[in-house]
Backbone as numpy.savetxt, mean C-alpha at the origin, in Angstrom:
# Nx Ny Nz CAx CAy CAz Cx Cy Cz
-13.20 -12.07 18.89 -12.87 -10.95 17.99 -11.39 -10.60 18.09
-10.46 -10.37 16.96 -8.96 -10.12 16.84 -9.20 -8.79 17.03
-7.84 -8.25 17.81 -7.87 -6.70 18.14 -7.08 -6.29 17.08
-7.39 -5.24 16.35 -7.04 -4.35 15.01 -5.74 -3.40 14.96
-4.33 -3.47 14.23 -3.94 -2.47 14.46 -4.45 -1.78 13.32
-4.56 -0.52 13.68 -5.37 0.54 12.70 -4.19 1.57 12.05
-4.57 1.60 10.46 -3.70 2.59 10.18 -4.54 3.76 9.48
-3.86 4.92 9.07 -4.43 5.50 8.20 -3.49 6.26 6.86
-4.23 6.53 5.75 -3.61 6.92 5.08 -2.99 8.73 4.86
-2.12 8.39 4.55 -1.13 10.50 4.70 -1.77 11.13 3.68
-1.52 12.38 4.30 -2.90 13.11 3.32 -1.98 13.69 1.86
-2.13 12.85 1.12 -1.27 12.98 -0.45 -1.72 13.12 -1.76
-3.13 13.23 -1.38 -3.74 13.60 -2.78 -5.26 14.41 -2.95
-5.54 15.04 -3.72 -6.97 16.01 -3.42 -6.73 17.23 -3.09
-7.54 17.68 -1.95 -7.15 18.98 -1.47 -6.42 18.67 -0.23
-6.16 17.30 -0.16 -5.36 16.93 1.20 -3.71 16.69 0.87
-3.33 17.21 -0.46 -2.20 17.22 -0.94 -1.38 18.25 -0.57
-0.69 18.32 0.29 0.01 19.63 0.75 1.48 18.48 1.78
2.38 18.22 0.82 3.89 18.06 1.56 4.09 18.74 2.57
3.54 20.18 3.07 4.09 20.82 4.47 3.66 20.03 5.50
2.14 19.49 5.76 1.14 18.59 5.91 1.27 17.37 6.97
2.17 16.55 5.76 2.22 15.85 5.97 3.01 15.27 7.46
3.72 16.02 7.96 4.48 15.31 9.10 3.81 15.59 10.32
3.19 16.85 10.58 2.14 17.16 11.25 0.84 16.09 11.58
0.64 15.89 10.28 -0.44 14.85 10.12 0.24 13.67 10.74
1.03 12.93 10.48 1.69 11.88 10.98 1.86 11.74 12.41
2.93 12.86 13.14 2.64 12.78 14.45 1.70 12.91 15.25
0.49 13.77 15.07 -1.09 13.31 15.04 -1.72 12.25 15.23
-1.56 11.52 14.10 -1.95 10.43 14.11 -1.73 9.50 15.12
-0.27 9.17 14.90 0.93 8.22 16.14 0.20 8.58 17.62
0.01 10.27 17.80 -0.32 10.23 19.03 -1.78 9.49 19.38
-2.60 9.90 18.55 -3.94 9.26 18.36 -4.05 7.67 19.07
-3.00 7.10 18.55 -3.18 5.51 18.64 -3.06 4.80 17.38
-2.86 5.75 16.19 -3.09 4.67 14.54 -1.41 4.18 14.61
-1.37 2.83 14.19 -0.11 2.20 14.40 0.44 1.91 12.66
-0.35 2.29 12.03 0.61 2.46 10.46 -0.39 3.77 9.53
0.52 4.11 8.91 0.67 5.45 8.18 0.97 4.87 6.32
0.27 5.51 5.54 0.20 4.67 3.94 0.60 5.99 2.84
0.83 5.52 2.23 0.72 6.10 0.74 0.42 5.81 -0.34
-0.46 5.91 -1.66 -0.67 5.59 -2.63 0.33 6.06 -4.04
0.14 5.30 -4.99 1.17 6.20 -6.13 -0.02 6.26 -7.39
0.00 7.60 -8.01 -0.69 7.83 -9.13 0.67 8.69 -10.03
0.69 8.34 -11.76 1.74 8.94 -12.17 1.12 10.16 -13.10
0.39 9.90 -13.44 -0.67 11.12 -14.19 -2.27 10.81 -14.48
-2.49 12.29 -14.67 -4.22 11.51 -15.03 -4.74 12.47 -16.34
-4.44 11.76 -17.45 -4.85 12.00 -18.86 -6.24 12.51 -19.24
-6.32 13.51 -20.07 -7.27 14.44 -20.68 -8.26 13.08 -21.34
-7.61 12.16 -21.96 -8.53 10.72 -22.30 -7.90 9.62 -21.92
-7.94 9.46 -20.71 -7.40 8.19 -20.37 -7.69 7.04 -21.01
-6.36 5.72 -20.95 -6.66 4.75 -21.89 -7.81 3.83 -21.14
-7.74 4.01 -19.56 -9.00 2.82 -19.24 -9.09 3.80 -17.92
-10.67 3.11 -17.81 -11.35 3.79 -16.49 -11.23 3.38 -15.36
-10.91 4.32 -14.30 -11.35 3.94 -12.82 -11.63 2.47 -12.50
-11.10 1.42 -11.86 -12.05 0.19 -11.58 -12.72 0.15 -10.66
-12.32 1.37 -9.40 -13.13 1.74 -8.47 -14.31 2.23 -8.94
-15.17 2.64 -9.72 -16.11 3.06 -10.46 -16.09 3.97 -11.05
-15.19 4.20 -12.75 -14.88 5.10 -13.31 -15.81 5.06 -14.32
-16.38 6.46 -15.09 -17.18 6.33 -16.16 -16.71 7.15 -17.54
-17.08 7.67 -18.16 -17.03 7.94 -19.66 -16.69 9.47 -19.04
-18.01 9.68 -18.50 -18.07 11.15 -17.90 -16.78 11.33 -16.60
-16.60 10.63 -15.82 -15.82 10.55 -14.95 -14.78 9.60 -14.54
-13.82 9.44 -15.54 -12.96 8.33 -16.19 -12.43 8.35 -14.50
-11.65 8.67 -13.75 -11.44 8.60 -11.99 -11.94 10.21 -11.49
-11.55 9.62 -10.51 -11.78 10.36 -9.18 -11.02 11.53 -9.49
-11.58 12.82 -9.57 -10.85 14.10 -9.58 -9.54 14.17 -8.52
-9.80 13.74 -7.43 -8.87 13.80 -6.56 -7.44 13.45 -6.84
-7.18 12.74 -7.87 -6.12 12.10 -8.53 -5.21 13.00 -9.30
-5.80 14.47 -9.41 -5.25 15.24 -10.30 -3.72 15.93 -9.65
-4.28 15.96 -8.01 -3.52 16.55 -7.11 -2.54 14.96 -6.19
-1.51 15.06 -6.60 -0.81 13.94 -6.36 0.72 14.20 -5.78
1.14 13.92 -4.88 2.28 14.27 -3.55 3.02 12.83 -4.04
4.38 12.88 -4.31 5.35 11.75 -4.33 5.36 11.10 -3.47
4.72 9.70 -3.42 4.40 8.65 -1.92 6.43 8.95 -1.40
7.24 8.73 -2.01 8.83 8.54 -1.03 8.48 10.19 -0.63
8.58 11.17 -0.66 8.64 12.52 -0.19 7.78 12.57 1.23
6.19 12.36 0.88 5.18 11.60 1.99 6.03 10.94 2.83
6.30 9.65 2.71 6.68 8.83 3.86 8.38 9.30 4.33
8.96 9.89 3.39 10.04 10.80 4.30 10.07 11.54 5.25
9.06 12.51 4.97 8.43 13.84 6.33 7.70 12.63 7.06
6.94 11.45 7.30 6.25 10.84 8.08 7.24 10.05 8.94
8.16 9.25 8.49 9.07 9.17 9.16 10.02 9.72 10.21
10.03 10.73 10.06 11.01 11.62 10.37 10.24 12.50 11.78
9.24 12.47 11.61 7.59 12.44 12.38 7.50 12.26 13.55
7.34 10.48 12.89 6.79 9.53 13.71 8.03 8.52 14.59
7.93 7.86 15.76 8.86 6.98 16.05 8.32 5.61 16.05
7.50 5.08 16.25 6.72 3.79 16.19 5.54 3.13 14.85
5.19 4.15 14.32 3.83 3.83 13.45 5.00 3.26 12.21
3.99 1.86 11.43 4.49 1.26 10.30 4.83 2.96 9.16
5.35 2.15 7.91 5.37 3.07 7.12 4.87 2.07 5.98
3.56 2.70 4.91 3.88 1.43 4.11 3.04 2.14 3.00
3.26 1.53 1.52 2.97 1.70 0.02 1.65 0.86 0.12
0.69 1.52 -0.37 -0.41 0.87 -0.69 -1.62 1.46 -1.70
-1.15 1.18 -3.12 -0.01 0.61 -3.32 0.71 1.09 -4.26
2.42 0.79 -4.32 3.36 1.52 -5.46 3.16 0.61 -6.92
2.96 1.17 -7.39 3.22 0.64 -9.16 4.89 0.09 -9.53
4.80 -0.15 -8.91 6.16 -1.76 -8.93 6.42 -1.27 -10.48
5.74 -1.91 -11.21 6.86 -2.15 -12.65 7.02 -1.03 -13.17
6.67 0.00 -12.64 7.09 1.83 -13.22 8.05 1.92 -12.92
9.58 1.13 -12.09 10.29 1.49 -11.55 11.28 0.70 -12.16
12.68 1.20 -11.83 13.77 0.22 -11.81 14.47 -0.67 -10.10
14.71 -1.95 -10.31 14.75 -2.20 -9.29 16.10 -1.56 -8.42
17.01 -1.29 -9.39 18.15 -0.94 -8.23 17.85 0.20 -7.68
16.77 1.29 -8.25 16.92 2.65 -7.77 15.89 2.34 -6.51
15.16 1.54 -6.96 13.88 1.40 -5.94 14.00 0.44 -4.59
15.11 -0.12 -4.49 15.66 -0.88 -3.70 16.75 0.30 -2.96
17.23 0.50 -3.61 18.02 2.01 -2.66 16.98 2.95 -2.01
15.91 3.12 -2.47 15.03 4.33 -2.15 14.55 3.74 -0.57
13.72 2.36 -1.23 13.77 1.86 0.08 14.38 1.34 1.69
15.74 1.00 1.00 16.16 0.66 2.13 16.74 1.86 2.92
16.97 3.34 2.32 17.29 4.05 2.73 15.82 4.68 3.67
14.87 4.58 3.00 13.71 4.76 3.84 13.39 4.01 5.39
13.87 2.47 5.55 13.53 1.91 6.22 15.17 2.34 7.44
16.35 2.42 6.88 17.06 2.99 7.47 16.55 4.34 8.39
16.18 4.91 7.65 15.53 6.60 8.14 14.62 6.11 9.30
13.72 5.02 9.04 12.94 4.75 10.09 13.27 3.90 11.48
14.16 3.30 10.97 14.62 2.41 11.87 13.91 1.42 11.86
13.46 0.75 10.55 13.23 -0.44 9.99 11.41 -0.37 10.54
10.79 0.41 10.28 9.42 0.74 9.69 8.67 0.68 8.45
9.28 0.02 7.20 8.96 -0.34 6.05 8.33 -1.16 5.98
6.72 -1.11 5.05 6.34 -2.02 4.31 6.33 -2.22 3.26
6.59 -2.53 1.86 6.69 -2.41 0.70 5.66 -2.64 -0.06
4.37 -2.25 -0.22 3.55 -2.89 -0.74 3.25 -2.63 -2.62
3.13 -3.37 -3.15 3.40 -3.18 -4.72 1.69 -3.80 -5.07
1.48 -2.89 -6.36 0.51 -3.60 -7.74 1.48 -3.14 -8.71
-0.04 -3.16 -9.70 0.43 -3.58 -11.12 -0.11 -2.10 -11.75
-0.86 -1.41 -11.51 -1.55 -0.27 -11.62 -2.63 -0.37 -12.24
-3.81 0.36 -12.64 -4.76 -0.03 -13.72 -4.87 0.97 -14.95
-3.73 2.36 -15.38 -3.52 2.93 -16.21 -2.67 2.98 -17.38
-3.08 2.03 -18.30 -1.94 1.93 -19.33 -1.04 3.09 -20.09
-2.03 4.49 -19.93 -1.07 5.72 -20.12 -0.04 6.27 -18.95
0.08 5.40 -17.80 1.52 5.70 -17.10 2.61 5.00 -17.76
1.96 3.91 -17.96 2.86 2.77 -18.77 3.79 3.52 -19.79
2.78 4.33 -20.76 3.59 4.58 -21.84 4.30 6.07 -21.51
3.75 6.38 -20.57 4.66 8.31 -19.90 6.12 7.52 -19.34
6.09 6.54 -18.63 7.44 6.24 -18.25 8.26 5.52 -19.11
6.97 4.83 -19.90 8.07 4.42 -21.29 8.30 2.98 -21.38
7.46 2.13 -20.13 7.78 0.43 -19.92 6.36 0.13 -20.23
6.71 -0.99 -21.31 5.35 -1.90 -21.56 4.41 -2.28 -20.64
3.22 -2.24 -21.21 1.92 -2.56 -20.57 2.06 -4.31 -20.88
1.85 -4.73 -21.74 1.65 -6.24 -22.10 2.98 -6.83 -21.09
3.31 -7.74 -20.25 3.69 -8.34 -19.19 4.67 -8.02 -17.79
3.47 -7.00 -17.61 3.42 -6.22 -15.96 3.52 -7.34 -14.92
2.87 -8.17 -15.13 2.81 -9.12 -13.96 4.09 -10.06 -13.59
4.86 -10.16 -15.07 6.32 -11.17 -14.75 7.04 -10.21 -14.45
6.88 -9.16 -14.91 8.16 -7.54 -14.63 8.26 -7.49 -12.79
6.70 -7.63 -12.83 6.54 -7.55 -11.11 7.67 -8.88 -10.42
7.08 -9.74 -10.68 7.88 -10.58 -10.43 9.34 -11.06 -10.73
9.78 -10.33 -11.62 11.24 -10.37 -11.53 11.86 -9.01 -10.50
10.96 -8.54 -10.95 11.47 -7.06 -9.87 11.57 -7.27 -8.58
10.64 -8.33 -7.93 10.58 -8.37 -5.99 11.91 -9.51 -6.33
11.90 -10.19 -6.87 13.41 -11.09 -7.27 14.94 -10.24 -7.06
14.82 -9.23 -7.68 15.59 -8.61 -7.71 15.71 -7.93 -6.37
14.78 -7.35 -5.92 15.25 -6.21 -4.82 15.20 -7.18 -3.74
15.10 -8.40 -3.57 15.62 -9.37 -2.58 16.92 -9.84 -2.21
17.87 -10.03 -4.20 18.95 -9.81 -3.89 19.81 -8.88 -3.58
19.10 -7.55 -3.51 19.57 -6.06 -3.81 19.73 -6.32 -1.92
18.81 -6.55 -1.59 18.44 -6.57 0.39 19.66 -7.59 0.78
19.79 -8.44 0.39 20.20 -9.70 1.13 21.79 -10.40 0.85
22.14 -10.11 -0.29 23.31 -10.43 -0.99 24.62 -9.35 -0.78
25.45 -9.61 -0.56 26.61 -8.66 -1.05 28.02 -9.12 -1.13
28.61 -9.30 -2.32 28.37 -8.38 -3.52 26.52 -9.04 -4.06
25.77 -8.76 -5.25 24.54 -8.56 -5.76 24.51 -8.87 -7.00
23.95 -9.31 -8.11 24.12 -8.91 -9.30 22.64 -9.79 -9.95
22.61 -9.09 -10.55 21.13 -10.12 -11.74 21.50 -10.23 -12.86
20.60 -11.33 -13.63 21.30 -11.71 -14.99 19.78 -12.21 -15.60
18.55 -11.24 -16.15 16.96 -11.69 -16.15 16.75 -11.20 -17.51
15.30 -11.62 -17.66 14.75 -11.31 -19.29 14.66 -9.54 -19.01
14.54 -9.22 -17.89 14.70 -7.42 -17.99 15.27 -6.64 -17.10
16.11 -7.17 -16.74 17.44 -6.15 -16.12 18.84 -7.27 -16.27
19.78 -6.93 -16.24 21.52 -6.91 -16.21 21.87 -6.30 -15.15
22.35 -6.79 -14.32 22.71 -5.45 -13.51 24.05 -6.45 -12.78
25.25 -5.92 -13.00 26.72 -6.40 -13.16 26.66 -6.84 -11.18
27.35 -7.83 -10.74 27.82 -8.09 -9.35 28.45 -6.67 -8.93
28.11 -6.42 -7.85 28.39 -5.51 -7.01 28.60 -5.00 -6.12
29.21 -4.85 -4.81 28.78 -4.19 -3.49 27.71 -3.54 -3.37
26.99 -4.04 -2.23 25.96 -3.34 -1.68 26.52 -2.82 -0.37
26.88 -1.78 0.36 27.03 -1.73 1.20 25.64 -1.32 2.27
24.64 -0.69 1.69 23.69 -0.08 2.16 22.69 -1.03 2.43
22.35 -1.51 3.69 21.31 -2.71 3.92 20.36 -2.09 4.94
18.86 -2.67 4.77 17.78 -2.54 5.77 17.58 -2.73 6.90
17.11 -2.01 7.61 17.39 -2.56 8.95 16.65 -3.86 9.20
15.35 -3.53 8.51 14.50 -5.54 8.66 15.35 -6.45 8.06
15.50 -7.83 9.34 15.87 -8.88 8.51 15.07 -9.98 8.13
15.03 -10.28 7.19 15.90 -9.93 5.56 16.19 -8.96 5.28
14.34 -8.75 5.12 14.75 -7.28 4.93 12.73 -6.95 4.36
12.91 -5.50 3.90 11.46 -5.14 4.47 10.21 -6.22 3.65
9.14 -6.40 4.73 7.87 -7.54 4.12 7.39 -6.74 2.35
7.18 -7.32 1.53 6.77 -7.12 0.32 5.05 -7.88 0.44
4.17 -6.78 0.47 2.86 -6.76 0.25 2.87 -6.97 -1.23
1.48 -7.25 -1.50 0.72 -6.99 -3.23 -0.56 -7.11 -2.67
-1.24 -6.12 -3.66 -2.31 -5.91 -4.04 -2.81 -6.92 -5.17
-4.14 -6.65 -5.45 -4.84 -7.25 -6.91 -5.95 -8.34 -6.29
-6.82 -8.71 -7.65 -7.90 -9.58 -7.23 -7.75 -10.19 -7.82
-7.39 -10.53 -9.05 -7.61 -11.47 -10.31 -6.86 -12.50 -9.50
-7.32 -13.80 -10.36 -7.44 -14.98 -10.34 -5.13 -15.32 -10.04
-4.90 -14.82 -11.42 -3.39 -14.80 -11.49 -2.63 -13.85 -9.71
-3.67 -12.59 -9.58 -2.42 -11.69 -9.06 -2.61 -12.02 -7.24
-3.65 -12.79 -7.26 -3.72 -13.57 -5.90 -2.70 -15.06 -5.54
-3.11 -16.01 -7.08 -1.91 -16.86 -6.40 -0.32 -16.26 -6.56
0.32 -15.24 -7.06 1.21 -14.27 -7.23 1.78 -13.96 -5.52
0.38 -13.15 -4.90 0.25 -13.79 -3.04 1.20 -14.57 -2.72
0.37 -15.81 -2.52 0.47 -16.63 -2.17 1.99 -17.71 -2.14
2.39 -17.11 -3.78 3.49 -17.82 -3.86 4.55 -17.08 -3.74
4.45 -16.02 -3.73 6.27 -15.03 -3.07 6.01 -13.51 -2.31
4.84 -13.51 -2.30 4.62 -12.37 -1.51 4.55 -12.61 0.20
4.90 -11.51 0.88 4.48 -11.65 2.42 3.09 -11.06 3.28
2.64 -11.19 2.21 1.09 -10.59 2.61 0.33 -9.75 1.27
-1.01 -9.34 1.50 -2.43 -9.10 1.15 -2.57 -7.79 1.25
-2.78 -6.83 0.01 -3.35 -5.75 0.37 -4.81 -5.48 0.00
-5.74 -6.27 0.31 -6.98 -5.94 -0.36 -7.83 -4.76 0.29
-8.64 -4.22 -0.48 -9.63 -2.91 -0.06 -10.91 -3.89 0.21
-12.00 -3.35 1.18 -13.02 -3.65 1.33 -14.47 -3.72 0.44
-14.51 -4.92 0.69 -15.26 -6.12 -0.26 -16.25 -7.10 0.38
-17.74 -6.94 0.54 -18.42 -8.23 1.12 -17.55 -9.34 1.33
-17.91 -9.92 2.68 -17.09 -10.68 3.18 -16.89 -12.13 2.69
-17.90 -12.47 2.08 -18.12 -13.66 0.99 -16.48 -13.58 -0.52
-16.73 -12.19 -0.61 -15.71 -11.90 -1.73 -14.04 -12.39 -1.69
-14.13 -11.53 0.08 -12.75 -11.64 0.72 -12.34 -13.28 1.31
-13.43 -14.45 1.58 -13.23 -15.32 1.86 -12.30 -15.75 1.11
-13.03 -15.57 -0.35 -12.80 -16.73 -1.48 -11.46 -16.27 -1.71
-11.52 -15.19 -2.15 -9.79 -14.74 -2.32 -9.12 -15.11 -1.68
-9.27 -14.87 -0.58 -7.95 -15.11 0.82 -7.63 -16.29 0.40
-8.98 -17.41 0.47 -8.70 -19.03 -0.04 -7.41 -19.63 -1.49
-8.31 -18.45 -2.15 -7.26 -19.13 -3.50 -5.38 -18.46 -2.85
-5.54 -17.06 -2.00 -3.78 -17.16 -1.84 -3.66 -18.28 -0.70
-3.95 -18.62 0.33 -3.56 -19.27 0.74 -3.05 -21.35 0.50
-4.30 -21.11 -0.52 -4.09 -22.37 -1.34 -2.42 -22.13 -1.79
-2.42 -21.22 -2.62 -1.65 -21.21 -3.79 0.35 -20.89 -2.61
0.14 -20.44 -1.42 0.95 -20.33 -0.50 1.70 -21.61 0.21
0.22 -22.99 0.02 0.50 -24.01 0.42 1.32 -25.02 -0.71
0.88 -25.04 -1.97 1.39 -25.65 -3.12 2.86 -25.23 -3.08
3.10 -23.84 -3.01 4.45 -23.45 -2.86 5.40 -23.36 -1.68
4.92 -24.59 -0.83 5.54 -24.86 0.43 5.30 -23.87 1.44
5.17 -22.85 1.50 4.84 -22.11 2.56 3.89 -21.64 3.36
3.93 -21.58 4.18 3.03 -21.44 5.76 2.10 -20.13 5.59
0.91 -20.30 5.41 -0.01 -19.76 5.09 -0.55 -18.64 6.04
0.10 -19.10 7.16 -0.77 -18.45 8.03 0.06 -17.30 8.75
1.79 -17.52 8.09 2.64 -16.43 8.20 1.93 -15.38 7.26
1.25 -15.30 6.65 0.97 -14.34 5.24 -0.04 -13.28 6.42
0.16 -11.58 5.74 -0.40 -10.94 6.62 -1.38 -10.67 5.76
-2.43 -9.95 5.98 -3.64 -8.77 5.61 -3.68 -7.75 5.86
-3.42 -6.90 4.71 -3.69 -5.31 5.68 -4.93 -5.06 4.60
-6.29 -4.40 5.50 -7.30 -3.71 4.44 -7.64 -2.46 4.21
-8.21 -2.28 3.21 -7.87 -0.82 3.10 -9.43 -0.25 3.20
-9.82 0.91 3.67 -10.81 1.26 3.28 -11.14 2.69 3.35
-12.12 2.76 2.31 -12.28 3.74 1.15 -13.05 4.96 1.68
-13.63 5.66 2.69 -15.21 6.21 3.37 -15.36 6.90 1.98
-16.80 7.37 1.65 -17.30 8.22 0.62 -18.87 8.10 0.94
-19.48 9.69 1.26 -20.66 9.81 1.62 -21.41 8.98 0.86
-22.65 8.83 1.40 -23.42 8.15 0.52 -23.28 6.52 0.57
-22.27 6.33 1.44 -22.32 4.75 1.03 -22.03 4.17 2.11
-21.86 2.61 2.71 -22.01 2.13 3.87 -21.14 2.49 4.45
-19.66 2.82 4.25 -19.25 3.29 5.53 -18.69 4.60 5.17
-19.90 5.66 4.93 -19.39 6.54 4.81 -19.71 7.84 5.52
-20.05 7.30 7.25 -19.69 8.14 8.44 -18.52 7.28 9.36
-18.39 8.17 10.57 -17.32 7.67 11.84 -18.33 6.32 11.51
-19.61 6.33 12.21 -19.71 5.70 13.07 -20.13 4.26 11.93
-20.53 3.98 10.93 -20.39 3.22 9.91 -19.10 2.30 9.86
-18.01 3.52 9.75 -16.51 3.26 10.07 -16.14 1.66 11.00
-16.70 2.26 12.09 -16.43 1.71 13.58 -17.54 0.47 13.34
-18.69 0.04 12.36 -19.27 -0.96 12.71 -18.42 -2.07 11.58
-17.87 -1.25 10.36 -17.02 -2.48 9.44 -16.03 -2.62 9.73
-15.23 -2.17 10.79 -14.14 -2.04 11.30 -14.12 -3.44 12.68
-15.35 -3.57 13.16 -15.87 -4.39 13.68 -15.45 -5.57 13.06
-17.13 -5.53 11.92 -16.91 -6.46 11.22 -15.37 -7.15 10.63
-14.83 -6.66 10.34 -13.60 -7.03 9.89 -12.66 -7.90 11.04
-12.71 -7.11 12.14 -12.10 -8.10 13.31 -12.41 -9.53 13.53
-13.78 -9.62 13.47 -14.53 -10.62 13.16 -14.27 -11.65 12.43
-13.42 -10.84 11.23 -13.46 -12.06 10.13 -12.02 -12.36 10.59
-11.37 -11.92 11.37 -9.79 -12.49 11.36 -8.99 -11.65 10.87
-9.15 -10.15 10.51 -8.16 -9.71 10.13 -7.37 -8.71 11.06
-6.45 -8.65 11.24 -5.09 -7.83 12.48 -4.95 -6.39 12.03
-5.18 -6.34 10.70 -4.53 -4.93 10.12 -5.41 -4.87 9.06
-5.74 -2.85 9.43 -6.30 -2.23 8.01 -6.23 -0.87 8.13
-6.57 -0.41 7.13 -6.39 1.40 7.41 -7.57 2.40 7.14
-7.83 3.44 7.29 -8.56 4.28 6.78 -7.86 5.29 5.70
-8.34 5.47 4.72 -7.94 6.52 3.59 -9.45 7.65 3.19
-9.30 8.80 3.92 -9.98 9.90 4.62 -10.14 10.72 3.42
-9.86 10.17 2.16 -9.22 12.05 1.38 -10.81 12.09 0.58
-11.36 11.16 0.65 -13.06 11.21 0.40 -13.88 12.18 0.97
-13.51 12.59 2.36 -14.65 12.71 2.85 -14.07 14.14 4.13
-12.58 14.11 3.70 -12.13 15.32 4.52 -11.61 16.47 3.53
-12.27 17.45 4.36 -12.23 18.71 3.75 -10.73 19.77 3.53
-10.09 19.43 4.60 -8.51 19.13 4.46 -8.07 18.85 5.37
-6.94 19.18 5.84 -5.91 18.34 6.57 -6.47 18.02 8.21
-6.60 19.42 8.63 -6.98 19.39 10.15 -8.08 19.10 9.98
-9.39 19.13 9.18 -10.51 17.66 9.31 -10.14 16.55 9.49
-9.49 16.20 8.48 -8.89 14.61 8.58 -8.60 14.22 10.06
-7.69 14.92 10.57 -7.49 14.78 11.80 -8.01 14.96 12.64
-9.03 15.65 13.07 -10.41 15.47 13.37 -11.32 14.40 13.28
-11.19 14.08 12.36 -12.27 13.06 11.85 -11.70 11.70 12.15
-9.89 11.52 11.82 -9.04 10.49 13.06 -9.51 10.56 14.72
-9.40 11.78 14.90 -9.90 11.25 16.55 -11.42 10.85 16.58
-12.03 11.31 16.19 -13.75 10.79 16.15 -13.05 9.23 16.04
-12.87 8.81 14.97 -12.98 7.16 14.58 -12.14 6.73 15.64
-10.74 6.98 16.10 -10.32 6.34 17.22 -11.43 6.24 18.53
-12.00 7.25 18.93 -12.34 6.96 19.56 -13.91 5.76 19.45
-14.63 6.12 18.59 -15.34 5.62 18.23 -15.32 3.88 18.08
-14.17 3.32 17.58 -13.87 2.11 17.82 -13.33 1.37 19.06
-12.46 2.65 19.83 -12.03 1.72 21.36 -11.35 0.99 21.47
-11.64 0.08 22.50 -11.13 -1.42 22.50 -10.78 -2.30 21.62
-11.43 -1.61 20.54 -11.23 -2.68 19.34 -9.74 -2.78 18.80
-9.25 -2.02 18.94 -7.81 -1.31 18.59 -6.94 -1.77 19.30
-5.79 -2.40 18.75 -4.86 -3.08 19.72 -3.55 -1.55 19.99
């Protein structure tokens, strides 16, 4: 069995949305034993949204109410930083093509600066086509945007002077003086399942953000990025996993101690890293944290 580093997610949305919160919560945590700290990004949540929940959204309940109440993931991981001295910091996950890359490449590296090179970057694609149109960037080819964008904020990290010349940004040679403390510079996660946004993985990403999924599910996936990691020359087994998981009464792991048996399971299958995201099932902040020490302890040894 692989020993787990465990993270959990900052309390940024629901009734666990409170910025004062958050740094409290963080050093908490750190002391606890959780060795990475997350944030999610939601940009609004529409009176008729254009598509539902894929987590299980319906007609009647297009998402999760909790979504209404939403904390700026950079604000979050600023107070967490500032916190914490050891625990990761990481996006899971930011809506990448809502952004521009030079601003979002500054945001970050100034973040990972703040931390002293604690950044993870983890990006999707989102599943709400009305953020798309509130910020004003096309829905129809999110997935190459993505991919010119981690293009970009690679040379933004690594180059200086910098400059791009792409089907959607210009951005003139330049000085960068401001660099990350990770070298290169910080790991770029992705999310997604589809067929496309896995070999995407595989072929320029530095790891996996998948949420918990029968283990049959997660095989096959893992398979097609790592395939698609090998075609593109690279070492498969450098690629990380972080998983995410969801608690919500009513369902298999939706006590501590449930927690602590898929948390198990998961070691099992080979994976090093995953997190808990609490805002299901905690009533607010100092539950959550509560309900962090139950599960730490509850798992143990398992925990690297």
């Amino acid at each position: 069995m692989t020993a787990l580093r465990l993270g959990l997610a900052l309390p940024q949305y629901g009734k666990l949305a409170d910025p004062t919160a958050v740094a409290g919560f963080a050093a908490a945590a750190e002391e606890l034993g959780y060795t990475s700290l997350w944030v999610g990004d939601r940009v609004l949540t529409p009176l008729e949204p254009s598509d539902l929940y894929p987590g299980g959204g319906t007609p009647e309940r297009p998402y999760p109410p909790e979504f209404v109440r939403f904390v700026d993931p950079f604000v979050a991981l600023t107070a967490a930083a500032s916190a914490t001295r050891s625990a990761r910091l990481g996006t899971s996950t930011l809506s990448a093509p809502l952004y521009t890359p030079v601003l979002l490449a500054r945001t970050l590296t100034s973040l990972d600066l703040l931390s002293g090179g604690r950044v993870d970057a983890g990006f999707g694609l989102g599943w709400l086509r009305d953020e798309y149109t509130a910020i004003g960037v096309p829905w129809a080819g999110r997935g190459a945007r993505l991919g010119e964008l981690i293009e970009v904020l690679r040379t933004l990290w690594t180059a200086d002077p910098a400059g791009h010349d792409g089907e959607r940004w210009r951005i003139p040679d330049a000085h960068v003086g401001l660099r990350p403390v990770q070298n290169p510079h910080p790991p770029v996660l992705l999310g997604g399942m589809s067929e496309r946004a896995l070999r995407r993985v595989g072929a320029v990403a530095d790891g996996w953000l998948p949420t918990l999924l029968p283990r049959e599910y997660l095989r096959r996936m893992w398979s097609v990025i790592t395939a698609a990691a090998a075609e593109a020359g690279r070492d498969p087994a450098s690629l990380r996993r972080v998983l995410r998981i969801n608690p919500r009464e009513g369902t298999p792991v939706g006590t501590v101690t449930d927690l602590a048996t898929s948390l198990k399971a998961v070691a099992d299958e080979g994976f090093t890293e995953a997190f808990v995201d609490l805002h299901y099932v905690a009533n607010d902040v100092a539950h959550a944290v509560e309900l962090a020490g139950e599960l730490r302890a509850a798992v143990g040894a398992l925990v690297a």
